[in-house]
Each structure stands twice: as C-alpha cells, then as structure tokens.
BAVO-216621 format. One record per residue (C-alpha): y, x, z; chain; residue number from 1. Coordinates in Angstrom, 3 decimals, always signed. Layout:
[[Y X Z] "A" NUM];
...
//
This chain:
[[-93.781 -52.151 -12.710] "A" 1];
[[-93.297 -55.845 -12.383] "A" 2];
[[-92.826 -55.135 -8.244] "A" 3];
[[-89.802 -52.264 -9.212] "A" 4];
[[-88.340 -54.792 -11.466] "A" 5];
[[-87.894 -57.237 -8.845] "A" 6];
[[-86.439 -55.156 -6.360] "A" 7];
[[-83.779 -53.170 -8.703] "A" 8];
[[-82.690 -56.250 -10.187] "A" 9];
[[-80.345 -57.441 -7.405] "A" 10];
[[-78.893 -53.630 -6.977] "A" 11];
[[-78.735 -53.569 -11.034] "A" 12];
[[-76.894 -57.205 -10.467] "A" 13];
[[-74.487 -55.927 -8.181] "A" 14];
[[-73.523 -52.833 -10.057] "A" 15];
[[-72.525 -55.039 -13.368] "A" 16];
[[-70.679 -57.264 -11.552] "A" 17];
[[-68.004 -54.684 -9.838] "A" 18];
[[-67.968 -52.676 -13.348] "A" 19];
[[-66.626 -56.154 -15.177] "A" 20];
[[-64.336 -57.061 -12.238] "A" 21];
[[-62.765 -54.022 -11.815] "A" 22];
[[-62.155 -53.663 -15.555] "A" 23];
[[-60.491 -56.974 -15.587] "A" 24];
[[-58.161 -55.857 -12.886] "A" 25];
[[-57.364 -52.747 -14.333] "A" 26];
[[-56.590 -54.919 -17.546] "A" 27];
[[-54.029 -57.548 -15.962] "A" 28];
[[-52.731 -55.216 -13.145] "A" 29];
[[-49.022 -54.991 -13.161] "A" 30];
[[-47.775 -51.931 -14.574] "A" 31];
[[-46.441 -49.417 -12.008] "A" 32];
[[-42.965 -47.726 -12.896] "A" 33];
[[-43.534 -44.417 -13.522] "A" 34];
[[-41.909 -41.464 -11.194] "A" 35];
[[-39.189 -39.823 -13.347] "A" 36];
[[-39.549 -35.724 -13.536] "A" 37];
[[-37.513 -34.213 -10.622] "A" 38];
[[-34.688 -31.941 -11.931] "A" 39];
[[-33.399 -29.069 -10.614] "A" 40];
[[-29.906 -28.994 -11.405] "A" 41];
[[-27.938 -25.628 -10.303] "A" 42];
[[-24.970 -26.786 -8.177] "A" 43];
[[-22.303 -25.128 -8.888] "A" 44];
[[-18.288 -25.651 -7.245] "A" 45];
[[-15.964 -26.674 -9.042] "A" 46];
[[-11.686 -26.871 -9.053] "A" 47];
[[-9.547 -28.763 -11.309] "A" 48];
[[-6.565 -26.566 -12.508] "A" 49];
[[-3.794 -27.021 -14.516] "A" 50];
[[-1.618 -23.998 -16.548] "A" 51];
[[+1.970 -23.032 -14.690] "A" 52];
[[+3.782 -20.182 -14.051] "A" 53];
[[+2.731 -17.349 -12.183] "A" 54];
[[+4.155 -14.376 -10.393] "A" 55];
[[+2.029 -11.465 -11.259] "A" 56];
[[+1.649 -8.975 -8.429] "A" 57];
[[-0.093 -5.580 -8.894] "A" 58];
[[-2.125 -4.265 -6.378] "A" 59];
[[-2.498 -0.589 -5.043] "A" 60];
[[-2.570 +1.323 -1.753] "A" 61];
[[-1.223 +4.437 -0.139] "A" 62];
[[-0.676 +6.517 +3.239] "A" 63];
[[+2.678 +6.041 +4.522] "A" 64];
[[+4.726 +9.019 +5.018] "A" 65];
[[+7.734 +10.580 +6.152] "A" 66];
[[+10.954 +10.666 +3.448] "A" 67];
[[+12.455 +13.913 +5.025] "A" 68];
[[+10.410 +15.978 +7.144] "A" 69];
[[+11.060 +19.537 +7.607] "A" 70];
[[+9.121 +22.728 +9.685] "A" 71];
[[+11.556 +23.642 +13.151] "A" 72];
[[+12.181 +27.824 +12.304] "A" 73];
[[+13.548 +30.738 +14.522] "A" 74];
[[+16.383 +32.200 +12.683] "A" 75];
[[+16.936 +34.796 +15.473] "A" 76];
[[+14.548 +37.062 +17.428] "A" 77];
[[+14.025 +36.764 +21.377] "A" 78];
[[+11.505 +35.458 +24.085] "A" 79];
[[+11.720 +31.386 +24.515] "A" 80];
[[+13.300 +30.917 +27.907] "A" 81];
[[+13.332 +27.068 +27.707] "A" 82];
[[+11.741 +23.954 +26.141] "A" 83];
[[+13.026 +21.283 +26.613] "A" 84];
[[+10.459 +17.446 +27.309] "A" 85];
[[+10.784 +15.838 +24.318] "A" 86];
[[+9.437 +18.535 +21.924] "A" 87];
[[+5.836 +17.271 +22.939] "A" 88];
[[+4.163 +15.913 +20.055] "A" 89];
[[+4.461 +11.556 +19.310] "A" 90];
[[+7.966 +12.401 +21.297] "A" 91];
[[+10.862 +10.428 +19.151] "A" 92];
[[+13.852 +13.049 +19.592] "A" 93];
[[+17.903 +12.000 +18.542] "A" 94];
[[+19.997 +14.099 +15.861] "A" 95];
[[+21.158 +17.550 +17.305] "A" 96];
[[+18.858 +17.286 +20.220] "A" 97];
[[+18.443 +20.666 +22.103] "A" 98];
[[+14.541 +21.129 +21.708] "A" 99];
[[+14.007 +24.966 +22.564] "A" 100];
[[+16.747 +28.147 +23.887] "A" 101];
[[+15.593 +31.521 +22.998] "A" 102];
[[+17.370 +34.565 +25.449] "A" 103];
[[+20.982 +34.809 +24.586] "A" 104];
[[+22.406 +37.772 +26.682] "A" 105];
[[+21.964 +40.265 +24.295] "A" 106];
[[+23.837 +37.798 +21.557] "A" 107];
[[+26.228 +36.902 +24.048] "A" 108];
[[+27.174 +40.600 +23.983] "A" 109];
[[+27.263 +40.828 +20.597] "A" 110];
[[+30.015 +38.106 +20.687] "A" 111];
[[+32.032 +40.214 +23.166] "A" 112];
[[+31.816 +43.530 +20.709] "A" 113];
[[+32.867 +41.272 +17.772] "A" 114];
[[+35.915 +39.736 +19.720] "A" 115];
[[+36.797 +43.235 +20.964] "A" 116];
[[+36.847 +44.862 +17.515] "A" 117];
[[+38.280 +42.024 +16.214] "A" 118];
[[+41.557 +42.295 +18.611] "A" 119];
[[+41.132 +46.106 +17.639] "A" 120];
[[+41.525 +45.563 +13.859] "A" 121];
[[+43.999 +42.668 +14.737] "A" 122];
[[+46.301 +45.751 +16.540] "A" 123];
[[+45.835 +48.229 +13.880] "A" 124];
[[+47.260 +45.748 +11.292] "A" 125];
[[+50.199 +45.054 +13.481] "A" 126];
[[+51.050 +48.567 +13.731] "A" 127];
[[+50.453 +49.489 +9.930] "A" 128];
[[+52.929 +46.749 +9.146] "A" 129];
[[+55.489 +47.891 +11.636] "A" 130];
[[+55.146 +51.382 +10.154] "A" 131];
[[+54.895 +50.071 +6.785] "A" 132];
[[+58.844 +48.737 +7.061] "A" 133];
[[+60.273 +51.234 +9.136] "A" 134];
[[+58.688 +53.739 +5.904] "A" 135];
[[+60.627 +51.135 +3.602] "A" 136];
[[+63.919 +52.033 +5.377] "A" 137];
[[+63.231 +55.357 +4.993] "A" 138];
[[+63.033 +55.876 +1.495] "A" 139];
[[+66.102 +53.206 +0.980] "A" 140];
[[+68.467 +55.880 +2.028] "A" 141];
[[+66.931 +59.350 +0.232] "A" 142];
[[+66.211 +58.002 -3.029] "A" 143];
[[+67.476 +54.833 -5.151] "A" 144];
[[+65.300 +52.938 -7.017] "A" 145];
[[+61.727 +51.313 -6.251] "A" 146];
[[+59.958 +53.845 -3.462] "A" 147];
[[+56.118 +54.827 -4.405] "A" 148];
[[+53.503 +52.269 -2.925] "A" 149];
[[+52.161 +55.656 -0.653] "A" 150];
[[+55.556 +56.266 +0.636] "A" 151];
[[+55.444 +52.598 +1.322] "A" 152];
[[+52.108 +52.688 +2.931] "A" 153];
[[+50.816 +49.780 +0.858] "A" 154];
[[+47.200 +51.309 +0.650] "A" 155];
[[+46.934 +52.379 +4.330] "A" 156];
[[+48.469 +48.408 +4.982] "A" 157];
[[+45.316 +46.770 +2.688] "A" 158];
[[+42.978 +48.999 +4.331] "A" 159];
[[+44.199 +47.509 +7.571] "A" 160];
[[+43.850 +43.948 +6.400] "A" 161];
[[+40.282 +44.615 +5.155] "A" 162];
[[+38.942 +45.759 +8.422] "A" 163];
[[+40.442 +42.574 +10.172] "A" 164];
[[+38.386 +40.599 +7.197] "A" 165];
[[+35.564 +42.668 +8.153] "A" 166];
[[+35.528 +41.876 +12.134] "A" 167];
[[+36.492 +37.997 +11.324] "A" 168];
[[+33.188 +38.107 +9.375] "A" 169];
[[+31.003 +40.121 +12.390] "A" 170];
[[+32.628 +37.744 +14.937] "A" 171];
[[+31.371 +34.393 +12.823] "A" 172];
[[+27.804 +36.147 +12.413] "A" 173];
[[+27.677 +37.139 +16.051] "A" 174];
[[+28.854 +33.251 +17.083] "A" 175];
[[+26.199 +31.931 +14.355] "A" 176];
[[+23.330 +33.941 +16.084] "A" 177];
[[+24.109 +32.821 +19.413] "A" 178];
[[+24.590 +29.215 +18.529] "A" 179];
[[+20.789 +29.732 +16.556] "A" 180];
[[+19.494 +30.565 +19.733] "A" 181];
[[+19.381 +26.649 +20.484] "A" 182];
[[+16.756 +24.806 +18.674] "A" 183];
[[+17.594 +21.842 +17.670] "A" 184];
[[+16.668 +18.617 +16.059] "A" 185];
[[+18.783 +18.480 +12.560] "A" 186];
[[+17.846 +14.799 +12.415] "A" 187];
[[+16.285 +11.912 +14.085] "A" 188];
[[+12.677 +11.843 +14.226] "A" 189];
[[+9.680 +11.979 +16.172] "A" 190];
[[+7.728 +15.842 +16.646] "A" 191];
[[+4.787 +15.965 +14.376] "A" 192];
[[+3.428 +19.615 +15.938] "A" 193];
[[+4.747 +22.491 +18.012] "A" 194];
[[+3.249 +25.476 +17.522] "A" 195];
[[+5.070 +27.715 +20.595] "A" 196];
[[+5.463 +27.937 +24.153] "A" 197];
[[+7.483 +28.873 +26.902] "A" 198];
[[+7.928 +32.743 +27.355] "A" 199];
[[+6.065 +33.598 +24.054] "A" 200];
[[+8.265 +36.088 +21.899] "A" 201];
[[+10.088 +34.791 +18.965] "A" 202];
[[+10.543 +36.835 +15.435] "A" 203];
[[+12.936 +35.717 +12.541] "A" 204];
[[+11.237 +33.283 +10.009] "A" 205];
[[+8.704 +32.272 +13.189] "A" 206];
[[+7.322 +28.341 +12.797] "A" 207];
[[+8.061 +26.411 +16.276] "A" 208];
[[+6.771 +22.746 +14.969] "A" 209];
[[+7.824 +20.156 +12.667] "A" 210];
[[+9.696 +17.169 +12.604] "A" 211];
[[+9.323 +13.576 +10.989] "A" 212];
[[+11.887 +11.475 +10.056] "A" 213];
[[+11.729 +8.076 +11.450] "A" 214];
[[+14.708 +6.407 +9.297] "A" 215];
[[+12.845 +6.077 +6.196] "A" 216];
[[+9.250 +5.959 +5.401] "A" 217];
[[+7.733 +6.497 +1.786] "A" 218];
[[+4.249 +5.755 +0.687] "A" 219];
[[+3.158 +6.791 -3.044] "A" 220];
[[+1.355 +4.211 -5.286] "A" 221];
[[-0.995 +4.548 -7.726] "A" 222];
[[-1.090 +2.357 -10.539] "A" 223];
[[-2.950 +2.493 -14.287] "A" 224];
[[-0.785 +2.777 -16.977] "A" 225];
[[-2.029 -0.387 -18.481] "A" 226];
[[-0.231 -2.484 -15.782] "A" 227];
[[+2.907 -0.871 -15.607] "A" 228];
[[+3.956 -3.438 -18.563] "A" 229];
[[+3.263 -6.046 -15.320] "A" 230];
[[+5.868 -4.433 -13.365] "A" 231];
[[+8.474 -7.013 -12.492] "A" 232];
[[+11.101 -3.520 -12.497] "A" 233];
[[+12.298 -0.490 -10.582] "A" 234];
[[+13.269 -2.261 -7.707] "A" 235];
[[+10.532 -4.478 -7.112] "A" 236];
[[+9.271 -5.722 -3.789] "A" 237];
[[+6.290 -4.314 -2.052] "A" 238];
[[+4.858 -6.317 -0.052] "A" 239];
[[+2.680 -3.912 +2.704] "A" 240];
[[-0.523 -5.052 +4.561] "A" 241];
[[-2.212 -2.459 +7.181] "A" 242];
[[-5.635 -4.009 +8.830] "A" 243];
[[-5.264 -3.708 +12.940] "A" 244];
[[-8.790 -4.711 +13.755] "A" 245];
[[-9.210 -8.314 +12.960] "A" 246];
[[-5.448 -9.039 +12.848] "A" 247];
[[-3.499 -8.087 +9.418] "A" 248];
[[+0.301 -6.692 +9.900] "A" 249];
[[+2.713 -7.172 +7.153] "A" 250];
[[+6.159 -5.516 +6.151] "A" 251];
[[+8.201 -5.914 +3.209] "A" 252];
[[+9.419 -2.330 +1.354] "A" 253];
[[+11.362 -1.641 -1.760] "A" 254];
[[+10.404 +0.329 -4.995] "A" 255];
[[+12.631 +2.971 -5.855] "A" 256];
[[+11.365 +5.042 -8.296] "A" 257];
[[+8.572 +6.319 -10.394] "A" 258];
[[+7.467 +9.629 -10.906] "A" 259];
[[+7.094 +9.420 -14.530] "A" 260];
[[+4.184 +11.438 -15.418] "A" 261];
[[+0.498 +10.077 -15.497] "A" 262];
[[-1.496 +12.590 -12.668] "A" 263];
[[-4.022 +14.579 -14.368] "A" 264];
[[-6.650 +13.908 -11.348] "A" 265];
[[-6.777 +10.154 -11.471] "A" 266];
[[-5.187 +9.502 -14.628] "A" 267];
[[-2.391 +6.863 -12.700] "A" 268];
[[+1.134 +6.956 -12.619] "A" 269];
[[+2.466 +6.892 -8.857] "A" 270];
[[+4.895 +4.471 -7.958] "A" 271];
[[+7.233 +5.285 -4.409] "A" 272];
[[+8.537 +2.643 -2.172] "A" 273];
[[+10.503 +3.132 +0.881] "A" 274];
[[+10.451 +1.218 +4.286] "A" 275];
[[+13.624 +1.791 +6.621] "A" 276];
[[+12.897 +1.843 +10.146] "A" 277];
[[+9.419 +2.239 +10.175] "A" 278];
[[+8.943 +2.917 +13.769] "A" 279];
[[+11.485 -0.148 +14.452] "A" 280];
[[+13.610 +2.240 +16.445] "A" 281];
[[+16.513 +0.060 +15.417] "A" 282];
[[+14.936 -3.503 +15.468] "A" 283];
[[+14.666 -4.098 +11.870] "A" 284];
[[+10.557 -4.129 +11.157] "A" 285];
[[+8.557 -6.717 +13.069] "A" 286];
[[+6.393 -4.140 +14.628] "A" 287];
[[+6.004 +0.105 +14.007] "A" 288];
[[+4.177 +1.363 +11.063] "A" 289];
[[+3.071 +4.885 +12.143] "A" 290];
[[+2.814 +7.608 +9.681] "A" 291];
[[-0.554 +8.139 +8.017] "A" 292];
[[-1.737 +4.596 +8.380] "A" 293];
[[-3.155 +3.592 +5.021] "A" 294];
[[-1.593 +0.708 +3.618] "A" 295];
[[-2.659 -2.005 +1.066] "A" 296];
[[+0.443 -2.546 -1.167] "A" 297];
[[+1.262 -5.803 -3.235] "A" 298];
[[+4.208 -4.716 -6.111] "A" 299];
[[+6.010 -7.792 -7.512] "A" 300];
[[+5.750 -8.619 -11.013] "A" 301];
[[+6.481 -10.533 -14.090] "A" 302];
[[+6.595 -14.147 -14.270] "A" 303];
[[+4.471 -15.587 -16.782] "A" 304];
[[+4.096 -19.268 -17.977] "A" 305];
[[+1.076 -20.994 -18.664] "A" 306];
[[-1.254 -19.362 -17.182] "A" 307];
[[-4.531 -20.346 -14.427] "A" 308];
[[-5.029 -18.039 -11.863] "A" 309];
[[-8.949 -18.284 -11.097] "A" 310];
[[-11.671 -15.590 -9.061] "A" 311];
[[-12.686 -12.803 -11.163] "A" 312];
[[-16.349 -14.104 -11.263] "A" 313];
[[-15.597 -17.114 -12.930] "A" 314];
[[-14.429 -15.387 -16.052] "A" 315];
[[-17.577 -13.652 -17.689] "A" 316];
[[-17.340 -12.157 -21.311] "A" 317];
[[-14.139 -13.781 -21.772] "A" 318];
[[-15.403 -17.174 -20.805] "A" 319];
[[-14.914 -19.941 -18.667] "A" 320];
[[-17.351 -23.232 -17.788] "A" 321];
[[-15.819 -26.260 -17.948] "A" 322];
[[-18.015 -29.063 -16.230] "A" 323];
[[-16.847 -32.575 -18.076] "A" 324];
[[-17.378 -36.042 -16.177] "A" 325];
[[-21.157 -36.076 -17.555] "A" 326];
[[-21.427 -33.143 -15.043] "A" 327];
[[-22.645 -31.361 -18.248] "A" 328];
[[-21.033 -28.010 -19.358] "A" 329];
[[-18.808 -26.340 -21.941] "A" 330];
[[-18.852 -22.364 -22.316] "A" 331];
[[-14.974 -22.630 -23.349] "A" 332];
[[-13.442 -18.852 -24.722] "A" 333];
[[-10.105 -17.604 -23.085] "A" 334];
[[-7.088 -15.774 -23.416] "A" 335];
[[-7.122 -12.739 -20.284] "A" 336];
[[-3.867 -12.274 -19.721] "A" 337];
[[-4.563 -9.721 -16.451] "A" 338];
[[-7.277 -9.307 -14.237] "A" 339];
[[-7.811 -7.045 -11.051] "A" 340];
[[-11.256 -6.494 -8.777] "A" 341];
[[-10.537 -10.123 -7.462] "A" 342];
[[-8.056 -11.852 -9.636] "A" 343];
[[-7.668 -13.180 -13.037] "A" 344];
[[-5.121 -14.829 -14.872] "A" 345];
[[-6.069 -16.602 -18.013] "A" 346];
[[-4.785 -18.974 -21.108] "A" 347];
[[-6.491 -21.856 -22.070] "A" 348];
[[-5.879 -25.459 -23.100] "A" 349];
[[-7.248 -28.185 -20.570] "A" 350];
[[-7.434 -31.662 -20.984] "A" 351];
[[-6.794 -33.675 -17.689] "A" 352];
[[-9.254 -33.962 -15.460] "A" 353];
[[-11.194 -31.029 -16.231] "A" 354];
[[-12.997 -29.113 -13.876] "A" 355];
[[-13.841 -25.672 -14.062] "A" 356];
[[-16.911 -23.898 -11.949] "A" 357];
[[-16.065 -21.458 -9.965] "A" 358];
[[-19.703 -19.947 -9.784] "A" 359];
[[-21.093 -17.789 -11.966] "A" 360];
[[-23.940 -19.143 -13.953] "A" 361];
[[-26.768 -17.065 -15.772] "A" 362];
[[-28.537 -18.153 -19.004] "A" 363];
[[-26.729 -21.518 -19.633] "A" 364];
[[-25.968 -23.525 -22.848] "A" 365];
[[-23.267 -25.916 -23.589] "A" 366];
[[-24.804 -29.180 -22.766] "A" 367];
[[-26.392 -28.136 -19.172] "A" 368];
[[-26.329 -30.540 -17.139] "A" 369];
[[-25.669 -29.527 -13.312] "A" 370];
[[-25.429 -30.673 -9.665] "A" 371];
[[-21.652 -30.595 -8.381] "A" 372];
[[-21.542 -29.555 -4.611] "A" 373];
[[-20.454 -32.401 -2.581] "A" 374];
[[-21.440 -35.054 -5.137] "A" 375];
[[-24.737 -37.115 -4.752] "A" 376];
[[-27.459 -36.782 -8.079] "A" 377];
[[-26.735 -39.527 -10.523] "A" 378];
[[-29.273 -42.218 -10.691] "A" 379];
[[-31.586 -41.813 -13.724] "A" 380];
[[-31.004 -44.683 -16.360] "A" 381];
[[-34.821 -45.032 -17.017] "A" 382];
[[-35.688 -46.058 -13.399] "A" 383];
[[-36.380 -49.630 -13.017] "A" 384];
[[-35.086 -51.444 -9.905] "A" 385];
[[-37.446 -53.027 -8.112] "A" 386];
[[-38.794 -56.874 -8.603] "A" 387];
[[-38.057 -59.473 -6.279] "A" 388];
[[-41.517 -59.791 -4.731] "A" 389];
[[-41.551 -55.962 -3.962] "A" 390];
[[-38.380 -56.236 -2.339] "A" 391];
[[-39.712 -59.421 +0.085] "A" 392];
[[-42.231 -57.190 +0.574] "A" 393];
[[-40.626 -54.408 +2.000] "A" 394];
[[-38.122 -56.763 +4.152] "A" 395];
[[-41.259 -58.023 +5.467] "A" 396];
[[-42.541 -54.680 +6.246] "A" 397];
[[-39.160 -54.123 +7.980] "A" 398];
//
C-alpha cells in the first residue's frame, strides 16, 4: 500500500493543482459580452404619401366595332356579269363606289316600253284636251247656260291624265330597277364579307356581303352600377389601350351615351364611346385600330380631394400599416373611397414623415418592429463596444 501511495501522490498532486488554478481563472476572467439574439425582422417597402386631389378613372374593356355597318342586298333579279376589285374582303371602298353589275338588257328594255307608253299616254292627253274644247264650242252655240261635264268630256279628259300619272310612275320604277342593277357602296368603308361571285344568279332580297364603316368606330363598356356615381359625365374621355405584342398603342375616344338599363347577363350597365377615324384614313389617329381588336378602356372621372392613391394590397380589411421612425408599426383604419383589381384610393390623416408599407403583412401587431428595404439593421443598444486592449489587439492582428 505504502509503494501505491508513493507513486499516485505526484499524479494526485498534479490533478489538485490544475482544479484550483483553473477555478481561480474562471473566477477573475473578464466577463465576455454576451451575443445579442438575432432577429428576424420582415422587410417590408415602404412610400411616404401625402393626401391631394385625384382624378378618378374607371376602368373597363370592350371590342371595337363599326357605328354603321349594313349587309350589301340585290333588290333586282339577274346573273352577276361584273365585280368589280375592291369588293375583296379588308378592301377600303369610297361612297357610291360601283362594287357589282347584275345583267341589265332586259331592264334596259323595260325603260324603252315605259318611255314608249309614256309618249303614248302623253298623246292621248293632248288629243282629249283638243277634243275637250272644240266639244266646249259646241255646246256654246245649241244651248245657253253651263254645258254637262260629259258633253264637255271632263271624265274622258281625267281618265287621260290618270294614265299619263300611271306611265310617269312605270317609267320611274323601270329607271329605279335599272339603276339597282349597280351595286354600290352607300358609304365609305372597308368590305367585311362577300358572299357571291361572278356569273352566279341573283334573286330579290339575295345577301352579296357587308360593309363596315370606317368613319366612326364604337366600342361598348361595361361598368358596375356602383361606379357610375365615379363617372366624371356623359362626355367623358376614354382613354383606349390595345396590347401589340410587347408594345402598348393608345388613342383617345369620347363617351357619348349610355344605354340606360343594367344587362340582365352581367348585371353592368354599358357605356358607348366613339373613335372617328379609326382606320386613320384621314390622318387623325396615330396609327389604325382595326375592328374587333379588344381594347382596355380608361373613362375619366371625378376629381376628389384628399385622397392617397396606394396598390390594392396594401389596404387589407380596411387597413393600412404605417411604419413610424422606430421602424415599428401602426395598423391605422381608413376611409375607402374606391378601389379596383389594382387601385385604391383612400382617406386618412398622416402626420409628416410617415411612411406607409406597401407589402402586405400577415399576423402583425401594432408595435412590430421591422426591417425597411434599403436601410441597414439598427445597432442593438445592449451591445457593448469593444475595450481598448481588444481593439490593439485586433489592429495588431491586422
């Protein structure tokens, strides 16, 4: 036992002596600053408004269409003998344009007939009145007094006059039919179909196309009747927007009416505005707007004061954030005023300086603080700086 002793001692020695040092260091050590909690903040953007007055637009869309368009019809019977190489369909054709002839030798005969028993009845007339006064001198020297209409040949005269009426009439039919034998374009506009062709036979009432206007385009809006209050009047300008791959045309039209009546499909009321010239025939668009494009449309309205104009996001249940200079934030209520699928217009009272986020934020109290984007995380208050020898140190380590 004695032998063990001796040789444990010096281990047993050893083992004392680094317990008692190290708890001496441990006592006197300087104290290290202790590592604040990391945060995570949600960043959110921000934008500092300020209440003015706004010009409320309403938004909608619509096809653009011809104002007057009508369907080209045969009002006489024959075989088409000639078409003429504008009635092609996209073709832009003038007022009165000759477009199609159907066979006019039998009408052109029918004109002769009506001029030849017009110069008949014409004749007869003459002669009825000649015999009508030499009857008149007749019966002044049998009889005194006022002769009978029949020895006067009054009746025989009328009939006379009524069969010249009667060939007037057949010669104005026969000159109507021939000149309806020309097809032609009753205004300007460009050929939307044609529906016959050359040689085909032609019956009364018989479609040959149709024609678009291109002087004045119309394009129906729907709006709900909740924003029509928003509607800056009858005449309003529409400002039009039609998406040409990645470039965006623009043309300005004018409200002219609305129909009145709340559609029982959609439950809207449709406002029309016109665009003259849509085609630019006449140089007063920018560029053509064909018919059938599909157009967004921006309607000008009211002017209200006071208002900020912010994304629809950042307004949710009728509340806005407001992030103070803390970078803390305030769920603040609000007035909506008007809102659409990506605007909304809002009262409020802001002090200056105020900041409101502009991204939407779930689950969070008044008193949150957050990160701004852009701005660097405020130093903790708690953190210590760094004592003079630590900082020689790390120079020294530099």
């Amino acid at each position: 036992m004695g032998l063990w002793l001796r040789r444990l001692l010096p281990i047993l020695t050893i083992v004392i002596t680094i317990i008692v040092l190290s708890a001496v260091l441990a006592k006197f050590a300087p104290e290290q600053p202790k590592k604040q909690p990391q945060q995570n903040l949600p960043i959110v953007e921000v934008v500092e408004v300020t209440p003015q007055s706004h010009q409320l637009s309403l938004r909608s869309y619509g096809v653009v269409q011809p104002k007057r368009q009508t369907q080209l019809v045969a009002e006489v019977s024959g075989r088409l003998v000639s078409l003429a190489t504008d009635f092609e369909v996209g073709r832009f054709v003038k007022e009165g344009q000759l477009l199609a002839t159907i066979e006019q030798a039998d009408y052109r005969a029918d004109l002769t007939q009506a001029e030849a028993n017009l110069a008949q009845a014409q004749a007869q007339l003459q002669e009825e009145i000649a015999r009508g006064e030499v009857a008149k001198a007749e019966w002044r020297g049998v009889i005194e007094g006022i002769p009978p209409e029949l020895g006067l040949r009054k009746p025989q005269l009328a009939k006379e006059q009524a069969n010249v009426r009667s060939a007037e009439a057949t010669l104005a039919r026969a000159q109507r039919n021939l000149e309806r034998t020309e097809i032609r374009a009753p205004f300007a506009g460009i050929i939307a179909s044609r529906s016959v062709d050359l040689g085909q036979y032609i019956n009364v009432s018989n479609n040959l196309g149709q024609i678009n206007g291109t002087d004045i385009a119309q394009i129906r809006l729907p709006v709900a009747p909740a924003e029509m209050m928003f509607l800056g009047g009858n005449d309003a300008k529409v400002n039009l927007s039609y998406q040409v791959g990645a470039n965006t045309l623009t043309w300005q039209a004018q409200l002219v009416r609305s129909e009145g009546q709340i559609d029982a499909n959609n439950r809207m009321i449709y406002l029309v505005a016109e665009l003259s010239d849509p085609y630019n025939l006449k140089g007063l668009q920018n560029q053509a707007l064909p018919y059938g494009a599909f157009v967004n449309a921006a309607i000008d309205g009211i002017k209200v004061d006071n208002l900020v104009n912010l994304p629809r996001h950042a307004v949710r249940s009728q509340r806005i954030t407001v992030v103070k200079a803390d970078n803390t934030v305030e769920l603040r209520p609000v007035e909506v005023v008007r809102s659409d699928l990506e605007q909304i217009y809002i009262r409020t009272e802001l002090n200056p300086g105020e900041r409101l986020s502009l991204t939407a934020l779930n689950g969070v109290d008044n008193g949150r603080k957050v990160k701004v984007a852009g701005e660097a995380v405020p130093t903790s208050p708690d953190a210590k700086a760094p004592s003079s020898a630590a900082q020689l140190v790390s120079a020294g380590g530099q």
